[in-house]
N, CA, C and O atoms as a GROMACS GRO file, in nm:
protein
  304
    1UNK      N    1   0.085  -0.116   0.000
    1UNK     CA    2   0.000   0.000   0.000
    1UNK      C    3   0.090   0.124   0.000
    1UNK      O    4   0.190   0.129   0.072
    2UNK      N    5   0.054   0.221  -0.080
    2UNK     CA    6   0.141   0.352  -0.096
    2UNK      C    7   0.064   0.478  -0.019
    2UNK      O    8  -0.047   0.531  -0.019
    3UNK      N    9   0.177   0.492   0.038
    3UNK     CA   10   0.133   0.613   0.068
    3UNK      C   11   0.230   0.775   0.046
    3UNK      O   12   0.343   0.796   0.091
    4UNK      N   13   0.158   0.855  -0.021
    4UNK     CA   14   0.252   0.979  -0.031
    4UNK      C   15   0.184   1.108   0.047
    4UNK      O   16   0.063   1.130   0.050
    5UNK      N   17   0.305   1.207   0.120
    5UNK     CA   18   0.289   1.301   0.172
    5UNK      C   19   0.332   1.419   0.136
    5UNK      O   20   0.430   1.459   0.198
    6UNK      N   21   0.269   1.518   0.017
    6UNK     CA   22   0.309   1.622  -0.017
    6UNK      C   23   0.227   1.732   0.034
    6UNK      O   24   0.110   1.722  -0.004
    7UNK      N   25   0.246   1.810   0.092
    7UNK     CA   26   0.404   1.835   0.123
    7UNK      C   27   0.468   1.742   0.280
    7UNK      O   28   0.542   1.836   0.307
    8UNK      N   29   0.479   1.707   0.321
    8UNK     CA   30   0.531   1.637   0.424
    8UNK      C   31   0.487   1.656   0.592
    8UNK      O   32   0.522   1.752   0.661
    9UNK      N   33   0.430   1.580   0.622
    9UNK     CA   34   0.395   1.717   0.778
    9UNK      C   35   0.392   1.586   0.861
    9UNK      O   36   0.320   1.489   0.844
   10UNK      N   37   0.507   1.610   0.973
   10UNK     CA   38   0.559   1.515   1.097
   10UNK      C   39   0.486   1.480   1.136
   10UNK      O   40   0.470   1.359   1.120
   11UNK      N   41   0.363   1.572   1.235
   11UNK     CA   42   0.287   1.512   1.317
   11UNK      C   43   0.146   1.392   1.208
   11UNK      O   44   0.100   1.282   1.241
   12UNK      N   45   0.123   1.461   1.102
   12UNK     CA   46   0.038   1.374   1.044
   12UNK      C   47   0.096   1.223   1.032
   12UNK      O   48   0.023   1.128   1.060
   13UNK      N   49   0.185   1.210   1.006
   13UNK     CA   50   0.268   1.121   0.991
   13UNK      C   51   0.268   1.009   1.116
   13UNK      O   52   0.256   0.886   1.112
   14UNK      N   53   0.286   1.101   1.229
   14UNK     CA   54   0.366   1.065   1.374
   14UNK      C   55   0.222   0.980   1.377
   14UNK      O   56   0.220   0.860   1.402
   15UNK      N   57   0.105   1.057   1.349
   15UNK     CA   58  -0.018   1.026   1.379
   15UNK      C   59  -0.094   0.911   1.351
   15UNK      O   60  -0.184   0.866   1.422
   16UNK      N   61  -0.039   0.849   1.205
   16UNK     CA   62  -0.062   0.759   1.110
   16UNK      C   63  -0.033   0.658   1.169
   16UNK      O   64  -0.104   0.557   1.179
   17UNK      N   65   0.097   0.679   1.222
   17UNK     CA   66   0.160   0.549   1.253
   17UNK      C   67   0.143   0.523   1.402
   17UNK      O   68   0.201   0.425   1.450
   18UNK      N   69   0.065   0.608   1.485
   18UNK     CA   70   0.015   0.549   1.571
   18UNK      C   71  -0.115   0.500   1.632
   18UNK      O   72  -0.147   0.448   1.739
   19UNK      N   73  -0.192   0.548   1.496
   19UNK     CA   74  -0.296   0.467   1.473
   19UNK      C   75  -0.285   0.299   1.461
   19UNK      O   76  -0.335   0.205   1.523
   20UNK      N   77  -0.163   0.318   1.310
   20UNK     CA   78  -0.172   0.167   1.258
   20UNK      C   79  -0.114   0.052   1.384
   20UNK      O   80  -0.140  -0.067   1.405
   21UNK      N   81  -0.044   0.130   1.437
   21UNK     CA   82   0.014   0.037   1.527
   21UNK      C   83  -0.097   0.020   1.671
   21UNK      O   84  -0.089  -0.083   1.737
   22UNK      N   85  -0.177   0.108   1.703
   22UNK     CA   86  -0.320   0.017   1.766
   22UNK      C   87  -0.353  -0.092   1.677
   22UNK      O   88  -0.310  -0.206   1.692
   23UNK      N   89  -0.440  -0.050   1.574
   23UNK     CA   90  -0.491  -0.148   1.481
   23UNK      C   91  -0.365  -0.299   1.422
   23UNK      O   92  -0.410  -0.396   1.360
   24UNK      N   93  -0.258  -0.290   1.447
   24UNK     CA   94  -0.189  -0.357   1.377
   24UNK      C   95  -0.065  -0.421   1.448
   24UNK      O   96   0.012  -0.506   1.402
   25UNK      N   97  -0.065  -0.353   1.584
   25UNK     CA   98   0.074  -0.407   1.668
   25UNK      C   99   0.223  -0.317   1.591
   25UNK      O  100   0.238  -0.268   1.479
   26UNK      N  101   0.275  -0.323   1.661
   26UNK     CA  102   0.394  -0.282   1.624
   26UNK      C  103   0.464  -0.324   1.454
   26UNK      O  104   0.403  -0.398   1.377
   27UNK      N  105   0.557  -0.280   1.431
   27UNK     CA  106   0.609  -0.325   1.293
   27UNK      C  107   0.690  -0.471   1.318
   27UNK      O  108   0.781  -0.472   1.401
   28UNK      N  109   0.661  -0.580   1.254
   28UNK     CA  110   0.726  -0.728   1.272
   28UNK      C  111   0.669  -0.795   1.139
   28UNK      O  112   0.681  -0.744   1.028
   29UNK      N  113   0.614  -0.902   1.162
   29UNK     CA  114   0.608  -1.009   1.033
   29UNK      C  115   0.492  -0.988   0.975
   29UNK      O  116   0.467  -1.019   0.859
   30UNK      N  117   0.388  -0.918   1.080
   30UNK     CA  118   0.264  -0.897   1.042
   30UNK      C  119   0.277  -0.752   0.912
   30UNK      O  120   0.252  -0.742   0.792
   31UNK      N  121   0.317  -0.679   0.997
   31UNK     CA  122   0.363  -0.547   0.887
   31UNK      C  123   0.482  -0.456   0.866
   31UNK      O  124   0.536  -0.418   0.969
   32UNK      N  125   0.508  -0.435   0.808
   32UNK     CA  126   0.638  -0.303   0.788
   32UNK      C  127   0.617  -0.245   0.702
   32UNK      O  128   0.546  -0.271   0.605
   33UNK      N  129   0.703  -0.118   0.735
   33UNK     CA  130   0.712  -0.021   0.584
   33UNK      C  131   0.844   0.040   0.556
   33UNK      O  132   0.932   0.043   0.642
   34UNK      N  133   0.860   0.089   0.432
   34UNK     CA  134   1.014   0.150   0.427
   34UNK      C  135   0.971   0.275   0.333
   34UNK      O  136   0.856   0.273   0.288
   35UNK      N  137   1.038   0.362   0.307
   35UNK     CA  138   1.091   0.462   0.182
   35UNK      C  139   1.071   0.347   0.055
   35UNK      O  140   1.134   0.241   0.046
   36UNK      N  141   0.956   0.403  -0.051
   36UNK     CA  142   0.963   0.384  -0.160
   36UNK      C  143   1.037   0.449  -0.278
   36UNK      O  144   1.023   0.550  -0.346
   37UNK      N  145   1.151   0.310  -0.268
   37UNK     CA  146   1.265   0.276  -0.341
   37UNK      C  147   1.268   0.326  -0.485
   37UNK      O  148   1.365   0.341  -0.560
   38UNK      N  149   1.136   0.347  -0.504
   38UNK     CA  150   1.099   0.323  -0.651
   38UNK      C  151   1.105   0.524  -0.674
   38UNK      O  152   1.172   0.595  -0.749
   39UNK      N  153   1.025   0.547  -0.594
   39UNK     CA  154   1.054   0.718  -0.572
   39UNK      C  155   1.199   0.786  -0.559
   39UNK      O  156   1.228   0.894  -0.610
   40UNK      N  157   1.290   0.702  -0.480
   40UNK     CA  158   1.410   0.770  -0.472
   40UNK      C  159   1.493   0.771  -0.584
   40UNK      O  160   1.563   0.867  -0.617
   41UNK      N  161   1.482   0.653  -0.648
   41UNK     CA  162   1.563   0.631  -0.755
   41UNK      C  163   1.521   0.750  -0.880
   41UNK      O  164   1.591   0.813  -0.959
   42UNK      N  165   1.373   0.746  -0.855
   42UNK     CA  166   1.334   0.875  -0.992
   42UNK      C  167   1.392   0.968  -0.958
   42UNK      O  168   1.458   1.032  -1.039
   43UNK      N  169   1.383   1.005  -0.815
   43UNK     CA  170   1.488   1.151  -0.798
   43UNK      C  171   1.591   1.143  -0.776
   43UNK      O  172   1.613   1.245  -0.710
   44UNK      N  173   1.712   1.072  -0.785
   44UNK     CA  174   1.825   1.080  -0.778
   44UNK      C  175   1.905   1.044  -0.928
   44UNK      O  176   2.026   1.037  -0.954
   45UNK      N  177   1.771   1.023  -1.026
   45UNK     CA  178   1.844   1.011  -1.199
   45UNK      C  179   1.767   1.115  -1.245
   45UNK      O  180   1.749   1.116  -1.367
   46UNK      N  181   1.706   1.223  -1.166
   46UNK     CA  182   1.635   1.346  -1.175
   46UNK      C  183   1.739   1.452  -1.256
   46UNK      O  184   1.765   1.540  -1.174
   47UNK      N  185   1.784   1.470  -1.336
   47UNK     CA  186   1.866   1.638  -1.353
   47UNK      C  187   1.820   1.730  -1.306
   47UNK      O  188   1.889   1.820  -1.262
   48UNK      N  189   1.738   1.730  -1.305
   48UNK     CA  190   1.662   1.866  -1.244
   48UNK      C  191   1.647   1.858  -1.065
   48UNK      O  192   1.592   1.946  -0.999
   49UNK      N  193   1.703   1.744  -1.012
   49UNK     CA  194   1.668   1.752  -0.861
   49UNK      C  195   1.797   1.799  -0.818
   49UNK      O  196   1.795   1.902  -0.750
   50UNK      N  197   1.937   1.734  -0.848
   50UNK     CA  198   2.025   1.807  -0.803
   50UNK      C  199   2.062   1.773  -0.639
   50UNK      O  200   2.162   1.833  -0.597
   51UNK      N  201   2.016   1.714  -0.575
   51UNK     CA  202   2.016   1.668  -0.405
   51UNK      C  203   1.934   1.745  -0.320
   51UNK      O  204   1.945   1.726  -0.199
   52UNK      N  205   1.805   1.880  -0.390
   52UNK     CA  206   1.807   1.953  -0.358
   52UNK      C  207   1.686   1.942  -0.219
   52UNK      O  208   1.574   1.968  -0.263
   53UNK      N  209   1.684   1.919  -0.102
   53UNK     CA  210   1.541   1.838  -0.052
   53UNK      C  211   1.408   1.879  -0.081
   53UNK      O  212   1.378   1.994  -0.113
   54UNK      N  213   1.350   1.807  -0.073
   54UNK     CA  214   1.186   1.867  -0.096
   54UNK      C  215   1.144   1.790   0.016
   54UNK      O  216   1.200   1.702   0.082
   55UNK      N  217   1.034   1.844   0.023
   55UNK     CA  218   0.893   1.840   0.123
   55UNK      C  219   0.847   1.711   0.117
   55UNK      O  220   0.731   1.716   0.158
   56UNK      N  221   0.875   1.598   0.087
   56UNK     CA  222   0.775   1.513   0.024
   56UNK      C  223   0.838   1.358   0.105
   56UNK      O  224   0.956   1.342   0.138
   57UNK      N  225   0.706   1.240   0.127
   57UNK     CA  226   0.743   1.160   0.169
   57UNK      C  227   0.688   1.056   0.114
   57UNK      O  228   0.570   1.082   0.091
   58UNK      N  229   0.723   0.924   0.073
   58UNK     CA  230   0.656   0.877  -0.011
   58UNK      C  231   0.671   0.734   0.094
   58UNK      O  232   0.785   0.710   0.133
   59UNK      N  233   0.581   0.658   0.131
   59UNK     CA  234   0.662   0.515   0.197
   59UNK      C  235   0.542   0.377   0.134
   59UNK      O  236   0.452   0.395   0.052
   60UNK      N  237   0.568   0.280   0.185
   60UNK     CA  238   0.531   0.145   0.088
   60UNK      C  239   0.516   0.084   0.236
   60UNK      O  240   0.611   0.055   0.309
   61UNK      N  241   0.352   0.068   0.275
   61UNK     CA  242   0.348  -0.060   0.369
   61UNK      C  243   0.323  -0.180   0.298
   61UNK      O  244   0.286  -0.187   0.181
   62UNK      N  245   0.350  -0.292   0.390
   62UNK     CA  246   0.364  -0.390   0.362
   62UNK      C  247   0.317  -0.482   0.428
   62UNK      O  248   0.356  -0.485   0.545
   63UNK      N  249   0.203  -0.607   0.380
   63UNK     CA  250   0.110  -0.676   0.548
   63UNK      C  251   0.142  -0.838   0.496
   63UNK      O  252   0.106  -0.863   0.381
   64UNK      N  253   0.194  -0.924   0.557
   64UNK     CA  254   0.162  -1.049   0.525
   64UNK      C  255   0.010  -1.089   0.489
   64UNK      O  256  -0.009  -1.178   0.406
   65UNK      N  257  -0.056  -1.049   0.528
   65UNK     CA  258  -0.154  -1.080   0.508
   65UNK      C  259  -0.270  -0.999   0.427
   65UNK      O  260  -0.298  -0.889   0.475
   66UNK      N  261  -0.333  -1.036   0.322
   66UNK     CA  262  -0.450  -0.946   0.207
   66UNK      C  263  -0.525  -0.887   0.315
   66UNK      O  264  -0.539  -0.765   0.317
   67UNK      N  265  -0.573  -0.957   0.400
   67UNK     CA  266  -0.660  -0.882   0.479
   67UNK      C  267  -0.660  -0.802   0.532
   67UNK      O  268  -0.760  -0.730   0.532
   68UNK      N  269  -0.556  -0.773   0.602
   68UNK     CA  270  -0.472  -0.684   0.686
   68UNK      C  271  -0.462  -0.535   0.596
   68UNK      O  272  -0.496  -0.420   0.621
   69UNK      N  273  -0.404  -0.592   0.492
   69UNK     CA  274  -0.384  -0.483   0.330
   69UNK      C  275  -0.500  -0.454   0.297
   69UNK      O  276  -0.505  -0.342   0.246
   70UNK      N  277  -0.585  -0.500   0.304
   70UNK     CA  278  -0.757  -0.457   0.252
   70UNK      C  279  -0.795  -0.334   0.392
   70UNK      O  280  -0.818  -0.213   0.383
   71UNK      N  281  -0.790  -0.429   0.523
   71UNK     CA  282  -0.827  -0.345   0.629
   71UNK      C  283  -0.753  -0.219   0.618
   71UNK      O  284  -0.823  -0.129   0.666
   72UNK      N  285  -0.652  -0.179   0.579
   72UNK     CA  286  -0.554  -0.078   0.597
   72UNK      C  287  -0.582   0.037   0.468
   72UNK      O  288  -0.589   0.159   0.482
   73UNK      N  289  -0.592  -0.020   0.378
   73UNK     CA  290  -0.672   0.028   0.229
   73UNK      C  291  -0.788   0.108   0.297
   73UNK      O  292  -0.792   0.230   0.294
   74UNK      N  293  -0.879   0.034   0.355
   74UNK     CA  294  -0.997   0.109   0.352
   74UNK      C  295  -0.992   0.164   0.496
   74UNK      O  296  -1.102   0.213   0.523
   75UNK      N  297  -0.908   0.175   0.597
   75UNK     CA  298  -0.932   0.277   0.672
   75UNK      C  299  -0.871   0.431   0.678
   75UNK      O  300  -0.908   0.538   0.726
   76UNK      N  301  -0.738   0.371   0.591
   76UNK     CA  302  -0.617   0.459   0.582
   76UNK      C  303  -0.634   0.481   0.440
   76UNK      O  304  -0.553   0.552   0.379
   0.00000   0.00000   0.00000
């Protein structure tokens, strides 16, 4: 599941993830997330980005389980 944050804002963030982690337990086998890999790479073969930072957060959860990914889809 993707999620992007433009422009970027901590506490929404801070907030997200302490929702999911009521609903979901902490990050382990059931779920995790990282920086989507797939985003960094566009901006770092960017010419036009240059290293320059932006506002923006892009991350990729991840659920062993569809259900879990469905539940998370439709609350989040």
């Amino acid at each position: 599941m993707f999620r992007r944050y433009t422009p970027y804002d901590p506490r929404e963030w801070t907030q997200l993830l302490k929702q999911v982690h009521a609903d979901f337990g902490r990050p382990s086998e059931r779920w995790a997330w990282m920086i989507d890999h797939e985003w960094q790479k566009q901006m770092m073969e960017d010419p036009e980005w240059r290293g320059v930072a932006v506002n923006e957060w892009h991350v990729v959860f991840y659920f062993k389980e569809e259900s879990d990914a469905v539940m998370f889809g439709l609350k989040y």
